[in-house]
N, C-alpha and C positions, 0 to 999 in steps of 0.2 A: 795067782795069789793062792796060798793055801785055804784051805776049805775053812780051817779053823780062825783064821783070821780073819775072812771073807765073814764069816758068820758074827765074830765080834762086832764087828763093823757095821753092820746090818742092825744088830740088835741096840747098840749106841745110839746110832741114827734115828732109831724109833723109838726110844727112852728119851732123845732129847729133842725129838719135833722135827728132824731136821736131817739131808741127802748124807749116804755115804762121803762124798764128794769133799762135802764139808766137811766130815771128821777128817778125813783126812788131811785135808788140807789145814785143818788146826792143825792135828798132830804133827806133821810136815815143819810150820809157821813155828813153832811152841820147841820143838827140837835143832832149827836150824833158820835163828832167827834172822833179819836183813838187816846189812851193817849199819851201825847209827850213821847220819849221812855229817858231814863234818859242818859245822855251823858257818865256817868261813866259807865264804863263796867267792869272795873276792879280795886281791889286795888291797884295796881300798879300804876293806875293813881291819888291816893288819896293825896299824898305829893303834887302833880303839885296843883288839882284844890281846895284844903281846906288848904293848905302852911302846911300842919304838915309836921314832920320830918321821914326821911325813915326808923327810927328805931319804931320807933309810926306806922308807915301801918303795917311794917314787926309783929311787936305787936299781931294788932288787927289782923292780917291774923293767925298769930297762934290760936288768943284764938278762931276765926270761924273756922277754921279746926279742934280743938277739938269741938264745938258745932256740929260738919257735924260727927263727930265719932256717929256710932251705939252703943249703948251698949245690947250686946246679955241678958244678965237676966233681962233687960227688957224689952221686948220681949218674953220672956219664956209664 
């Protein structure tokens, strides 16, 4: 790391109480932050939050349960 930024870093750290490690790791957090995580977890929640019908989730969850099947010969 350069000398010069090594040294900012340093002096942060003890202006605000607190490890190199941690500035960095703000800085890090604060610039490249983690994706929002999607609130749907599951289809089961798809009726509530897109108003389709529970015959329509029930649907779509078959036809991705066939797309989640392996097919052994191909594979071979």
């Amino acid at each position: 790391m350069p000398r010069g930024v090594s040294s900012r870093l340093q002096r942060a750290a003890r202006t605000e109480g607190t490890t190199v490690n941690q500035i960095v790791l703000r800085l890090v957090t604060n610039h490249y932050p983690a994706p929002k995580k999607n609130a749907m977890c599951s289809l089961a929640d798809l009726p509530l939050k897109y108003n389709v019908t529970r015959e329509d989730a029930d649907e779509l969850e078959k036809v991705l349960l066939e797309m989640r099947t392996i097919e052994p010969e191909l594979w071979k």
